[in-house]
TIZATOR-771049 format. One record per residue (C-alpha): z, y, x; residue number from 1; residue in one letter. Coordinates in steps of 0.001 Angstrom, whole numbers, plus 500000, padded with zeros to 6 digits. Layout:
// TIZATOR-771049
<rec c3="Z" c2="Y" c1="X" num="NUM" residuo="A"/>
...
// end
This chain:
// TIZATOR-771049
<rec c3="130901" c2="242468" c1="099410" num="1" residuo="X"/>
<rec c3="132471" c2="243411" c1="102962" num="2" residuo="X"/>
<rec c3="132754" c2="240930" c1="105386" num="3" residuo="X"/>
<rec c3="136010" c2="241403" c1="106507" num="4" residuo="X"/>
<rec c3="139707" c2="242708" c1="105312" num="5" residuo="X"/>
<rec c3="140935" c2="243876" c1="109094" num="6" residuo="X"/>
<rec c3="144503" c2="243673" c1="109850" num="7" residuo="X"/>
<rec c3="146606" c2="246859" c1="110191" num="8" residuo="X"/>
<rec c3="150062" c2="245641" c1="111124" num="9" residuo="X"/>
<rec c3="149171" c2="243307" c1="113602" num="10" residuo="X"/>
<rec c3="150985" c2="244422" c1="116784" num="11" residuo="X"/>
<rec c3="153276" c2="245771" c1="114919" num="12" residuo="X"/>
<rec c3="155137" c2="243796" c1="112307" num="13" residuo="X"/>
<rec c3="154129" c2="240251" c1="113560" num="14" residuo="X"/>
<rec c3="152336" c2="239485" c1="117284" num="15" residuo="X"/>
<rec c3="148307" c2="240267" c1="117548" num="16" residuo="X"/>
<rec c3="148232" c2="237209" c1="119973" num="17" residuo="X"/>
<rec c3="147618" c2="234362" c1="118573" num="18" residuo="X"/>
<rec c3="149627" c2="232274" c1="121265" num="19" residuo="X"/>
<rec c3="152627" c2="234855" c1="121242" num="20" residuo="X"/>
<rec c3="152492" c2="234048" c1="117253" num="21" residuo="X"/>
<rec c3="152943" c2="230747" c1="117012" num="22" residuo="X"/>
<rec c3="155998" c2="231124" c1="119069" num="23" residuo="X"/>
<rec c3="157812" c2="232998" c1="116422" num="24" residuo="X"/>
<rec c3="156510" c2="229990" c1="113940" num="25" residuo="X"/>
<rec c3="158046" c2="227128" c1="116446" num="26" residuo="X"/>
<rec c3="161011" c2="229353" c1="116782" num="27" residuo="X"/>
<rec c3="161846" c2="229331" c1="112859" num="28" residuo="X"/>
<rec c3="161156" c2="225316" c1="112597" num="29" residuo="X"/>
<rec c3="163234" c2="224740" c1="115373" num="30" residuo="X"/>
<rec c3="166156" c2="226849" c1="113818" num="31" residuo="X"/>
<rec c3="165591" c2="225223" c1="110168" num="32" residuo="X"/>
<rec c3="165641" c2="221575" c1="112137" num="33" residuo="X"/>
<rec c3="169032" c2="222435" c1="114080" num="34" residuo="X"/>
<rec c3="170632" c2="224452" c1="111029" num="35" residuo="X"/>
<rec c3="170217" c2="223074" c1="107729" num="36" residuo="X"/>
<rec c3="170563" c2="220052" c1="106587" num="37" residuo="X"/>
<rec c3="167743" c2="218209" c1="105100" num="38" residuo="X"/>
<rec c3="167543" c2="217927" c1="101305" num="39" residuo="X"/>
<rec c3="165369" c2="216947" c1="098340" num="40" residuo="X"/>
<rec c3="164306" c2="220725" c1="097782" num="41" residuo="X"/>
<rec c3="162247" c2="220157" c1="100997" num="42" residuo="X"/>
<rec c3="160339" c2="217548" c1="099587" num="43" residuo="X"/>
<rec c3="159045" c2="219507" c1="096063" num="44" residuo="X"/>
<rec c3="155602" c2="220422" c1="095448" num="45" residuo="X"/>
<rec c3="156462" c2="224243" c1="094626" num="46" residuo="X"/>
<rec c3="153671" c2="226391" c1="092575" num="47" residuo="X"/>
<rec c3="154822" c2="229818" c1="093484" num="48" residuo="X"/>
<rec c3="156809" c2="231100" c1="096166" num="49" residuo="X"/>
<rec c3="158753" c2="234528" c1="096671" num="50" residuo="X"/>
<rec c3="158947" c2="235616" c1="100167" num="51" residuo="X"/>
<rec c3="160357" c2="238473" c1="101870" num="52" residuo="X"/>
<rec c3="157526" c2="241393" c1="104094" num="53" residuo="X"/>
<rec c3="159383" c2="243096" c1="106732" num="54" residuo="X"/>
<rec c3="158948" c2="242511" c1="110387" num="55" residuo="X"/>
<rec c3="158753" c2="238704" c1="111576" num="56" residuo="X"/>
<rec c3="162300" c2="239696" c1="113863" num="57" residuo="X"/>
<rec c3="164022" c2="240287" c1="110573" num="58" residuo="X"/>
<rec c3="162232" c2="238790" c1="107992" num="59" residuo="X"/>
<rec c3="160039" c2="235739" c1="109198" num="60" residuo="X"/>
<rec c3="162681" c2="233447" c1="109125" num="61" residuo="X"/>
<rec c3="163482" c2="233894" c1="105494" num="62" residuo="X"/>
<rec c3="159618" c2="233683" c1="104628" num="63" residuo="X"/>
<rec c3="158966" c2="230438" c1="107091" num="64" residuo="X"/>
<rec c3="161888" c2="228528" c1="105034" num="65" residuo="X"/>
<rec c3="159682" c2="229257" c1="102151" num="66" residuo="X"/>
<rec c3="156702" c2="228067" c1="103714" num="67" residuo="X"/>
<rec c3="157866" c2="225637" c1="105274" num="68" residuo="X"/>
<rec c3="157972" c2="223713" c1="102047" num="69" residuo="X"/>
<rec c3="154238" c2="225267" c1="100757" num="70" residuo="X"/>
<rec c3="152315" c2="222328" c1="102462" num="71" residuo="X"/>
<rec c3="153747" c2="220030" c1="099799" num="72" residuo="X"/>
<rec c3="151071" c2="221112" c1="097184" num="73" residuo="X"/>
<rec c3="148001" c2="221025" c1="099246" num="74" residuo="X"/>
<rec c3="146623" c2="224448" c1="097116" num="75" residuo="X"/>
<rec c3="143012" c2="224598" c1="097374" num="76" residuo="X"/>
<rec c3="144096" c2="228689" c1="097529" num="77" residuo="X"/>
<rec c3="147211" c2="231225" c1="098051" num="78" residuo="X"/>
<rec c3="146575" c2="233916" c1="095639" num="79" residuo="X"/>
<rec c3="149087" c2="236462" c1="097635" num="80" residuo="X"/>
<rec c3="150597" c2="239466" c1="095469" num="81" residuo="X"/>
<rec c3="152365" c2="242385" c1="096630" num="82" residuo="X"/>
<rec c3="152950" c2="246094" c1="095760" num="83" residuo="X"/>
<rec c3="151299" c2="248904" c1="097408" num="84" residuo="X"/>
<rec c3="153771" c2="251128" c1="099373" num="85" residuo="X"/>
<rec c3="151222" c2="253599" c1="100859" num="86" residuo="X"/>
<rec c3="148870" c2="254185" c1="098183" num="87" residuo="X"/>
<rec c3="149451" c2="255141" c1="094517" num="88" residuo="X"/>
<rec c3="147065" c2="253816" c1="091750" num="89" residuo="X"/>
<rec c3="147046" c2="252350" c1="088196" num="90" residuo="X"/>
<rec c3="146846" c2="248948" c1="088016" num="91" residuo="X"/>
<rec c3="145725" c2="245620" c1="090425" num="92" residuo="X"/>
<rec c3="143376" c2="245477" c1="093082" num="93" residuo="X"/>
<rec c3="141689" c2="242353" c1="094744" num="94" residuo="X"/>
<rec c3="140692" c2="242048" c1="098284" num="95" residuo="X"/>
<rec c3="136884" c2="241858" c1="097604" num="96" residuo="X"/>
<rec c3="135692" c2="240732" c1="101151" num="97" residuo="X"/>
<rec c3="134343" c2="237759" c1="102783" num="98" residuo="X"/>
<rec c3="137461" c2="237052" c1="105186" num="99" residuo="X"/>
<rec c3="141084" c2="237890" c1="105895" num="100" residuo="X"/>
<rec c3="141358" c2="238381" c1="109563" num="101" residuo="X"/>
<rec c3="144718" c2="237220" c1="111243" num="102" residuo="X"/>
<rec c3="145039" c2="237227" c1="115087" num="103" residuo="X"/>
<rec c3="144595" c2="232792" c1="114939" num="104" residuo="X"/>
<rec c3="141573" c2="233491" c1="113102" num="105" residuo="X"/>
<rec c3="140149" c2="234585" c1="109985" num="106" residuo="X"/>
<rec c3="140782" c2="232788" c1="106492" num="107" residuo="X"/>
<rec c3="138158" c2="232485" c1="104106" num="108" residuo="X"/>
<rec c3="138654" c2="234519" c1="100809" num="109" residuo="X"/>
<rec c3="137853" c2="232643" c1="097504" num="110" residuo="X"/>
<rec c3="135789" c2="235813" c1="096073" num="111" residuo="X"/>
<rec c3="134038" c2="233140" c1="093864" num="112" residuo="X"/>
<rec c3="137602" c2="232834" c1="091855" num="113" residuo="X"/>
<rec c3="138285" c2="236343" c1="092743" num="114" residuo="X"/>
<rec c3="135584" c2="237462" c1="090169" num="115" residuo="X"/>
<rec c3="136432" c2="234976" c1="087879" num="116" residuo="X"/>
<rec c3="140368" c2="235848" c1="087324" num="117" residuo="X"/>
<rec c3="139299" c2="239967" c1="087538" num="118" residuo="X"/>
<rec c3="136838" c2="239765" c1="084706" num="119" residuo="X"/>
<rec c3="139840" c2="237961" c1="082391" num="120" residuo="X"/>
<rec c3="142801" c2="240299" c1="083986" num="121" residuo="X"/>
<rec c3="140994" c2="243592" c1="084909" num="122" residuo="X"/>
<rec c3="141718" c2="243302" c1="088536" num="123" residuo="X"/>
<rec c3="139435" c2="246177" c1="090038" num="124" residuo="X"/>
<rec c3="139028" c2="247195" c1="094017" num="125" residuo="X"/>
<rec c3="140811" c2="250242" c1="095836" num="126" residuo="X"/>
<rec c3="139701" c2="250227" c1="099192" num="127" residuo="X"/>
<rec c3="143105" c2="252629" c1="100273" num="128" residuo="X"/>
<rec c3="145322" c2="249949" c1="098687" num="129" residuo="X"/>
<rec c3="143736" c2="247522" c1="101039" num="130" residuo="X"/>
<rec c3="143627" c2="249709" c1="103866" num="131" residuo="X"/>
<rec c3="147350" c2="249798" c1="105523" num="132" residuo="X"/>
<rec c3="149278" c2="247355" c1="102813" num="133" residuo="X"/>
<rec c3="151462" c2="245213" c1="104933" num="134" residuo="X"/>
<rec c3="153130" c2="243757" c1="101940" num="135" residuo="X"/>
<rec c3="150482" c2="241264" c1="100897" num="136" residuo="X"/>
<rec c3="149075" c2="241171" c1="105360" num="137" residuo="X"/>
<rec c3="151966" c2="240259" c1="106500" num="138" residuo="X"/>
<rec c3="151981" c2="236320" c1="104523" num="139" residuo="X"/>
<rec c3="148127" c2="235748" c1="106004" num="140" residuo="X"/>
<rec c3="149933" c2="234632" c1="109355" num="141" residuo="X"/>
<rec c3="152064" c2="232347" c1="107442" num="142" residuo="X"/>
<rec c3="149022" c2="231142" c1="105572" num="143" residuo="X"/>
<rec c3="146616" c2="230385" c1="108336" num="144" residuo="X"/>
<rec c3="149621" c2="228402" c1="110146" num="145" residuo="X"/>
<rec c3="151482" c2="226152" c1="107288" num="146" residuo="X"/>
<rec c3="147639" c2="225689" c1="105077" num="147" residuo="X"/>
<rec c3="145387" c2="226481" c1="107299" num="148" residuo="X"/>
<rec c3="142551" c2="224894" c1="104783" num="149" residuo="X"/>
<rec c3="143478" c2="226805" c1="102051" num="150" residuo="X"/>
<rec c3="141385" c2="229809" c1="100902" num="151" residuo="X"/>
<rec c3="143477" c2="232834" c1="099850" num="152" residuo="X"/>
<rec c3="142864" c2="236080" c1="097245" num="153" residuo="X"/>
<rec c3="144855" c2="239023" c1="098324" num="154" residuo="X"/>
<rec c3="145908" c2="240971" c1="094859" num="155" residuo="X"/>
<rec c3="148152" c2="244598" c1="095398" num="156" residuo="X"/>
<rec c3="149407" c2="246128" c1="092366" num="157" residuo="X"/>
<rec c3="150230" c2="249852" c1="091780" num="158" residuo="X"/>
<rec c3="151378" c2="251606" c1="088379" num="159" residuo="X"/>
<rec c3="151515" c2="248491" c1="086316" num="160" residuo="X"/>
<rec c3="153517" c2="246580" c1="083520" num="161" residuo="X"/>
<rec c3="155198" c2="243495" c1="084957" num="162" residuo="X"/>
<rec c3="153874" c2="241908" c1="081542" num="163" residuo="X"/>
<rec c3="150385" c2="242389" c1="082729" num="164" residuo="X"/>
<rec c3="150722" c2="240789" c1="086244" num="165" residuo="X"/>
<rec c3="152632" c2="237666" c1="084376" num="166" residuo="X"/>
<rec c3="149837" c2="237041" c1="082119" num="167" residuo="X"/>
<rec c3="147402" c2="236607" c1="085289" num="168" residuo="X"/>
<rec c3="150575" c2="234695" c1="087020" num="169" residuo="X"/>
<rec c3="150826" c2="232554" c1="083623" num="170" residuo="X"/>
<rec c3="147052" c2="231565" c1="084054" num="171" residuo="X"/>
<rec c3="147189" c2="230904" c1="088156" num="172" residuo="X"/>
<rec c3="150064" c2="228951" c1="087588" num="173" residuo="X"/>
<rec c3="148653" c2="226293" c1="085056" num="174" residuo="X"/>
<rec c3="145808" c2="225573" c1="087887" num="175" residuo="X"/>
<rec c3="146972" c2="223045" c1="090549" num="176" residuo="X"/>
<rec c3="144618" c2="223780" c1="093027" num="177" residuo="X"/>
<rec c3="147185" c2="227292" c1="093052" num="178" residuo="X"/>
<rec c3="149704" c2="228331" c1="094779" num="179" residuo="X"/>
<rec c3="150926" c2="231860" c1="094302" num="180" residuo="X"/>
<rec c3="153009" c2="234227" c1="096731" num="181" residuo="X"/>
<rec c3="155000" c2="236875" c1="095304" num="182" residuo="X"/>
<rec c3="156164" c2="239473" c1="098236" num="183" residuo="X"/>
<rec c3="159311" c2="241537" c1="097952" num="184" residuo="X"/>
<rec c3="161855" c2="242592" c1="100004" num="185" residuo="X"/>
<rec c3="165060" c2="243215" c1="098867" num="186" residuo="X"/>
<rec c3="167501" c2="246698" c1="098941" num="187" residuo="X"/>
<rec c3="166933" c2="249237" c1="101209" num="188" residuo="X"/>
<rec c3="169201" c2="251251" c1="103617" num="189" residuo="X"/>
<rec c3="172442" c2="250162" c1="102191" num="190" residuo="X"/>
<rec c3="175803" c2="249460" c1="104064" num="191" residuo="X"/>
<rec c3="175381" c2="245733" c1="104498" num="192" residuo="X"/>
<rec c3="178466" c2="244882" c1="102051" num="193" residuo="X"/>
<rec c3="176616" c2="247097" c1="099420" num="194" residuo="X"/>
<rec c3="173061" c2="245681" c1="099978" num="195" residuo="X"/>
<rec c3="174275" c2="242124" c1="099378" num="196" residuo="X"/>
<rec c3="176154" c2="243491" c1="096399" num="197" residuo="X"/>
<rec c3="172983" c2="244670" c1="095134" num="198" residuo="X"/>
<rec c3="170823" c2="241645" c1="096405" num="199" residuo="X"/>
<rec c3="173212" c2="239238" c1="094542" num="200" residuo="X"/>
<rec c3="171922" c2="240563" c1="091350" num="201" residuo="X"/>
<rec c3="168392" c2="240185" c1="092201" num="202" residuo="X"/>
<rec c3="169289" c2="236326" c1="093543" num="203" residuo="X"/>
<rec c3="171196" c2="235688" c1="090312" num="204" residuo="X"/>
<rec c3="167780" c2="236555" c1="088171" num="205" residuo="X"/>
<rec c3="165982" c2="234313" c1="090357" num="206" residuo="X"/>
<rec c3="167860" c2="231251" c1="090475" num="207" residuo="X"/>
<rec c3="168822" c2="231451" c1="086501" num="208" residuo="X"/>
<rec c3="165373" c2="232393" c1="085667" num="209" residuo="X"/>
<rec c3="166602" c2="235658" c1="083411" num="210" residuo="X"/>
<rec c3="165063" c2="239048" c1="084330" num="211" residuo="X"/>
<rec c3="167727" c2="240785" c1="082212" num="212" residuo="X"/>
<rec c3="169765" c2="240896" c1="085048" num="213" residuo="X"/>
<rec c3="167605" c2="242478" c1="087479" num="214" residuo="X"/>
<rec c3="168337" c2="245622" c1="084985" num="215" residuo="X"/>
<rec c3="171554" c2="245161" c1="086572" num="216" residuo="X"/>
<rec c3="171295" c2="246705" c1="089979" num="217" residuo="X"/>
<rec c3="168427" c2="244629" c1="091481" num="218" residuo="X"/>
<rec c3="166332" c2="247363" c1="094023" num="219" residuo="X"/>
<rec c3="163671" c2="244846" c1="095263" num="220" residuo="X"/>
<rec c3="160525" c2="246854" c1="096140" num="221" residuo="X"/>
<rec c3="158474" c2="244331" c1="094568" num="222" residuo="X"/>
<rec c3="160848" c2="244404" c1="091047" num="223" residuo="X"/>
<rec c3="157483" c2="244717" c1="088955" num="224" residuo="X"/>
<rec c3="156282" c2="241105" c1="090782" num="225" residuo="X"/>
<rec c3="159365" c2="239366" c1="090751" num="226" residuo="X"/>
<rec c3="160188" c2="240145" c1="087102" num="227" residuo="X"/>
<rec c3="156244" c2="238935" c1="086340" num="228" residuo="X"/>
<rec c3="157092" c2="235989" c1="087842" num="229" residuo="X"/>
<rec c3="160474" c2="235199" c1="086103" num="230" residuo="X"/>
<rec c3="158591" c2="235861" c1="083001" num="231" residuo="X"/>
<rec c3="155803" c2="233265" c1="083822" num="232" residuo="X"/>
<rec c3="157780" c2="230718" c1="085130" num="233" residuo="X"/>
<rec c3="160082" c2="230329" c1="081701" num="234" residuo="X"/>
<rec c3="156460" c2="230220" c1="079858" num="235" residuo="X"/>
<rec c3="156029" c2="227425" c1="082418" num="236" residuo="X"/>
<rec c3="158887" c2="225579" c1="082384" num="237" residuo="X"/>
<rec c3="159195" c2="226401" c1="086001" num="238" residuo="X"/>
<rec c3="162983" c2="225764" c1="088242" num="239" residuo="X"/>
<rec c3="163621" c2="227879" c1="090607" num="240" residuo="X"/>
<rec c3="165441" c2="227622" c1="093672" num="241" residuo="X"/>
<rec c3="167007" c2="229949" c1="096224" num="242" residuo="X"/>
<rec c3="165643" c2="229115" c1="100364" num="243" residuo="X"/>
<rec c3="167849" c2="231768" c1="102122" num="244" residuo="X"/>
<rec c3="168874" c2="235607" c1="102240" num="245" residuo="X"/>
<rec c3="169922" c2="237612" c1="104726" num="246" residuo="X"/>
<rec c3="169549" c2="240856" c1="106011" num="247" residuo="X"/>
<rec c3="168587" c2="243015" c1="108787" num="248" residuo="X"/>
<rec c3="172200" c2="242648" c1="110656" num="249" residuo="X"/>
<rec c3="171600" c2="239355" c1="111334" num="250" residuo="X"/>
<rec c3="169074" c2="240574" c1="113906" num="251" residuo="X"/>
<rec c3="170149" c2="244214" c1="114650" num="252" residuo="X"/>
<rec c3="173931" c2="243711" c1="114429" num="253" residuo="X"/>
<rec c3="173833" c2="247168" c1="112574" num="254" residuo="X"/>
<rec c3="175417" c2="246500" c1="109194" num="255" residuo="X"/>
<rec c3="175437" c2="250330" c1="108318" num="256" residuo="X"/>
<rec c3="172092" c2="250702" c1="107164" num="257" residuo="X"/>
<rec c3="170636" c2="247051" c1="106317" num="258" residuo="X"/>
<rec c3="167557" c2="245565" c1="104042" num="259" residuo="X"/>
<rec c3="167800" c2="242671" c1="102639" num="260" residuo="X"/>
<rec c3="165624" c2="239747" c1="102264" num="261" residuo="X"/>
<rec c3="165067" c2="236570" c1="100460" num="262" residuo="X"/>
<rec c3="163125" c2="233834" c1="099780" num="263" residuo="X"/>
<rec c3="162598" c2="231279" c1="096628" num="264" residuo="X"/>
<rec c3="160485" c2="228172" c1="095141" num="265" residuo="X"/>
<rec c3="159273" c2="227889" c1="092170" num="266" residuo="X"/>
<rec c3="158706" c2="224242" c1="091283" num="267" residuo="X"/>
// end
């Protein structure tokens, strides 16, 4: 076992200070506080989220509405799933190491439960998946600030079924002490009428809980996690509920070439 998963992004696609971190946090609360209006979905006890993995400047705020609401369940552990853009292999891979470092500090890894769930679900270890993934990094910040007693399991998939990842999401999600994060972005490098064409679709699958209509158009990069988790959440009798979308032009202004991301509960 290795003592510790070492950030990669950090610097990068969220702050490395710790202080210049939690101003981006205070931002976001302070913009959900002035803009939208409180309602019962803030009070729900969700037991998965979905949650967008670009940069905090065009992403974060769409992931902290999300998390915002997380502390509601008290999870004992985030079991944080995302696909591997950097590193192709067959299959799911845990973080087998001690800690997950973040720039406010490291969070404990449940590698006790990590065992557990990969003997039942084949969940090996590729140290490249691990290596540079920002997909799955980029939550840990969110983590350490909104449940900062929680334990977490970082899980990247490669070449894999979404079947396969929903029967390990079906099992996480009957355990309360759970809460699962499922990280996608959106559509990529679209004009921004066409990306929220194409987002719609992948919205609409979401909130009616039918992955039939992500064959529609949908061009998440996580697809393979967010149909898993459609799939477990009907076996679950799981609602879902839309947080917020947007895209990149709400931060660049450039609405030639956008992403798009957004954010759901599942409750």
């Amino acid at each position: 076992m290795q003592p510790t998963r070492r950030s990669a992004v950090n610097g990068s696609f969220y702050p490395a200070n710790c202080s210049k971190l939690e101003i981006y946090f205070h931002k976001f609360d302070e913009m959900i506080d002035k803009s939208v209006k409180r309602n019962h979905i803030f009070d729900t006890k969700p037991k998965a989220l979905i949650v967008p993995h670009a940069g905090y400047i065009y992403s974060g705020y769409t992931a902290n509405m999300a998390y915002r609401i997380a502390p509601n369940s008290h999870p004992k552990r985030v079991i944080v799933i995302g696909p591997s853009h950097r590193h192709y292999f067959k299959g799911m891979s845990g973080s087998y190491f001690e800690s997950y470092e973040t720039p406010c500090g490291d969070i404990e890894i449940d590698t006790t439960y990590l065992i557990e769930i990969s003997k039942g679900f084949n969940i090996g270890f590729d140290p490249d998946a691990h290596r540079s993934e920002h997909s799955t990094e980029v939550q840990m910040p969110f983590v350490k600030y909104y449940l900062p007693n929680s334990k977490v399991i970082e899980i990247i998939y490669g070449d894999i079924s979404s079947h396969k990842i929903s029967k390990l999401l079906t099992y996480l999600l009957k355990d309360d002490d759970n809460l699962v994060v499922i990280s996608s972005d959106l559509s990529h490098f679209y004009s921004k009428e066409k990306a929220e064409r194409l987002d719609n679709i992948c919205l609409k699958a979401i909130a009616r809980l039918n992955d039939t209509i992500l064959d529609k158009g949908c061009e998440a990069c996580g697809l393979t996690g967010i149909r898993a988790m459609i799939e477990s959440a009907n076996s679950q009798n799981l609602r879902s509920k839309l947080i917020d979308y947007r895209t990149s032009a709400d931060y660049s202004g450039d609405t030639s070439s956008v992403v798009g991301y957004g954010s759901a509960i599942f409750y």
